[in-house]
N, C-alpha and C positions, 0 to 999 in steps of 0.2 A: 504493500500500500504506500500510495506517495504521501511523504511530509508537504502538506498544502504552506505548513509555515516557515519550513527551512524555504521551499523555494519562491516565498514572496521574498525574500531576502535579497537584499542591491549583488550580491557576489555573485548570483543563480542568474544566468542571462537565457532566455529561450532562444533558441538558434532561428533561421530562417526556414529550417525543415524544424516543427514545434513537436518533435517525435523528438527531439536533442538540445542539452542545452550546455552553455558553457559554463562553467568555473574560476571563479576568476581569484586569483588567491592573494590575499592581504602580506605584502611586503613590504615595509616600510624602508626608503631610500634606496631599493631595491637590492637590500644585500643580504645573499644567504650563504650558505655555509656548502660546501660541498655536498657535506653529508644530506644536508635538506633537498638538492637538486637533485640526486640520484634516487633519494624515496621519493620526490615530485614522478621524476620519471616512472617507478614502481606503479603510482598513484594511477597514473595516466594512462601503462600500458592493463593495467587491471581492471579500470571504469572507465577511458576512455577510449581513444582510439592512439595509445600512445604517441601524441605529437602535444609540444607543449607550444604555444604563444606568448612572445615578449610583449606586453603592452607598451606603447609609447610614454605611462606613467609610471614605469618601473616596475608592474608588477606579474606578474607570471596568470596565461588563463589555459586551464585543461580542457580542449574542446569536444564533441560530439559524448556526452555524457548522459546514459540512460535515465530519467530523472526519477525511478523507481530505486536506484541508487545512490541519494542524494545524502540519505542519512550517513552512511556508510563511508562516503567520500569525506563527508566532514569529520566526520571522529576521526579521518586516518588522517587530514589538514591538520584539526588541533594536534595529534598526538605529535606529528612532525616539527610543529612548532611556526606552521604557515597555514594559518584558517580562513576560510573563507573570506573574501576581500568585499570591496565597495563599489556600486557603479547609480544607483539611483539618487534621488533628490537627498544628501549627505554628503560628508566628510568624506570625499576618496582617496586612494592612495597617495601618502605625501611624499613629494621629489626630490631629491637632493643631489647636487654634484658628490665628486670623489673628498672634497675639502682639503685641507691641509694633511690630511694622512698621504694622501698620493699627487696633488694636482701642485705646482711652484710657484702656479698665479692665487693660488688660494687665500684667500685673507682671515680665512675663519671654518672652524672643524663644523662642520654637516653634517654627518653622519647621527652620530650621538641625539642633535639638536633636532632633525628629522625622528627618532626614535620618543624622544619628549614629546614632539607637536603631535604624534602619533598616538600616544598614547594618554593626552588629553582632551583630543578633539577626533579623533579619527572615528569614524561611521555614525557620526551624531546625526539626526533627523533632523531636517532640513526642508523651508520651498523650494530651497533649488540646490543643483549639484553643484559644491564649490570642490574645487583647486587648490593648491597649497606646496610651490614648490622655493627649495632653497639653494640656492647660488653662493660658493662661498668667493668670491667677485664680480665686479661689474662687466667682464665678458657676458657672463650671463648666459651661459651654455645652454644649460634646461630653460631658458625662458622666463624665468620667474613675473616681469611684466605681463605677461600675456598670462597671467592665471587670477584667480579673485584675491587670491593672496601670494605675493611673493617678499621676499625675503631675501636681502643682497647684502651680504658681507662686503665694508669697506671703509679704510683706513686713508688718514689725512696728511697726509709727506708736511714734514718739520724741517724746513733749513736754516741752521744757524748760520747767522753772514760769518766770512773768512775764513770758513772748513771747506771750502768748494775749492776742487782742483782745478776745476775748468775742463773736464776729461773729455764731458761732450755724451758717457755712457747713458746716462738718462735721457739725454735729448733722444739718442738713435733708438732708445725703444718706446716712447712716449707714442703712441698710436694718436691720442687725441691732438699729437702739435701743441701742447700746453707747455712749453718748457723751449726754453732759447738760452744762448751763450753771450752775455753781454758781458763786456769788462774782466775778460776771464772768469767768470762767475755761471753759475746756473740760475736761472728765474723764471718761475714760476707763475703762466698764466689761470686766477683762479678760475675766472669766467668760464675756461674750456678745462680745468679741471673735473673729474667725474670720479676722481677719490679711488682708482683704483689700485695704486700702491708700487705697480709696476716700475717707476723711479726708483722706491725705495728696497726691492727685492735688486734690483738691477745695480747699485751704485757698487763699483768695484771697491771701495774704500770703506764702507760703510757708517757713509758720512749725513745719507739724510735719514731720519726715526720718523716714526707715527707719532702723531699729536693727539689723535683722537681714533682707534677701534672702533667700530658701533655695524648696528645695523641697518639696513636700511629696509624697512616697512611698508608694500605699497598696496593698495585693496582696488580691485574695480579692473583689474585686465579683463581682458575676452579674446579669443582665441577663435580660429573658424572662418567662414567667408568676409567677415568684416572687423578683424583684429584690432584692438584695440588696447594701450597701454594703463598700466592700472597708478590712480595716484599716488605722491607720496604722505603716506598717513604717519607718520613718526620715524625718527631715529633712537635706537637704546641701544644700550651697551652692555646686556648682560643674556647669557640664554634664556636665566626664568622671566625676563624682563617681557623676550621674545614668544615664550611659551603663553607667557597672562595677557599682554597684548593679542596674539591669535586666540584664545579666549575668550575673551571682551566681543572682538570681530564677530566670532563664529555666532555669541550669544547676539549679539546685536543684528544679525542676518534671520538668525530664527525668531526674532519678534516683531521686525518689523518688514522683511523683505516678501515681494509676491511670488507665485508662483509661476511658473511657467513662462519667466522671462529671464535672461541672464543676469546677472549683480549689475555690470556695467552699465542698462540700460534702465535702472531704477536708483541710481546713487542720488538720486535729487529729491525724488519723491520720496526715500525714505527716510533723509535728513542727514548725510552726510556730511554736511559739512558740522551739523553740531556735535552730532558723536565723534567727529575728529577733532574738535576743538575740546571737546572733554581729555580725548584721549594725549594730548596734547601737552594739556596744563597738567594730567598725572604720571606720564613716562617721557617725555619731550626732557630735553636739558633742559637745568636751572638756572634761571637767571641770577647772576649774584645778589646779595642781598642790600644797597648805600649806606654807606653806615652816618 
């Protein structure tokens, strides 16, 4: 007998032939263990049709699966340690680059910070399906603009005048042209800066430091025929800082966001700009205090 409840569940997808559905399995930053992909494969050649599917959100889906087998599949998900994942109006799987464990451009570890936003927002119910991926720089690989939440590690190059050699190394890797050699010196244009650090990974001397780590927070991308880039709603400087901030968002989307339209295209009518301006005055940097 089918579980009618397991497969209303976002992870249970009905194929185009509705004799089959697919599976789609909860990974968070999309990293498993060896051991995990070899019982994925077990899983798959047992109740599926042994071929697995990379999703473009990182997360793994077992396809043409009898759904008289659903229960069966999940207990052997859970027991692996990769259960059922997310695809309807909720929290779906959340993205992360490689971070500073493997990536040089990296400004900030993802992994870990991807397994946190996971495990306090992931498959919440929802009007609409949000997004949630993290970039640990402003390359921006996975995209994170183009999701209802992204999340951009980036740090702010420090040069103290009369430690610059004049070498020129920063200039030649500066993508944005933000950086010229005047007077034997490096300088720094802020305007076309985008805080990506790359100066500061790059100086053969290790003469320029970060001034300011943080994140960068932006809500409201869209993705699809008419992509759109998501604003930015805060900067913070800590992962729990990052974790209660997507919190905040997630709760503030299930109370007042509509259905059946994307985030992007209701950021007004749900009051966006106040709940930013709240969020704002309580994780934004402080202003000093005049004495």
């Amino acid at each position: 007998m089918q579980d009618y409840t397991l497969h209303s569940r976002g992870g249970i997808i009905t194929e185009r032939n509705s004799d089959y559905a697919t599976v789609r399995v909860r990974v968070p930053a999309g990293v498993l263990s060896s051991a995990q992909v070899k019982q994925l494969a077990k899983i798959s050649e047992k109740f599926g049709d042994g071929s697995l599917h990379l999703t473009m959100r990182q997360a793994v889906e077992i396809p043409h699966v009898n759904p008289d087998n659903l229960k069966k599949i999940a207990n052997a998900l859970e027991k692996n340690g990769t259960p059922i994942g997310a695809e309807y109006n909720e929290v779906v799987n959340i993205m992360a680059c490689p971070g500073t464990e493997r990536c040089k451009y990296s400004n900030c570890e993802t992994i870990d910070l991807a397994r946190k936003v996971d495990e306090r927002v992931f498959g919440k119910e929802l009007p609409i399906r949000l997004r949630i991926a993290i970039s640990g720089c402003t390359y921006m690989c996975n995209s994170p603009l183009l999701n209802d939440i992204g999340i951009i590690g980036r740090i702010r190059p420090l040069r103290i005048p009369g430690l610059c050699t004049g070498c020129g190394t920063c200039v030649e890797y500066c993508k944005q042209c933000a950086i010229a050699l005047k007077n034997g010196a490096s300088v720094l244009d802020e305007s076309k800066c985008v805080q990506c650090g790359i100066c500061i990974h790059s100086c053969p001397y290790n003469l320029l430091k970060s001034e300011y780590a943080h994140y960068q927070i932006t809500v409201g991308g869209r993705r699809g025929a008419s992509p759109a880039a998501g604003k930015e709603l805060v900067t913070v400087e800590t992962e729990e800082e990052v974790v209660e901030v997507v919190d905040r968002i997630v709760y503030w989307i299930y109370r007042t966001a509509w259905s059946g339209r994307p985030l992007a295209d209701q950021m007004d009518e749900i009051g966006y700009d106040r709940f930013a301006e709240g969020i704002q005055r309580e994780f934004g940097p402080k202003m000093p205090v005049a004495e």
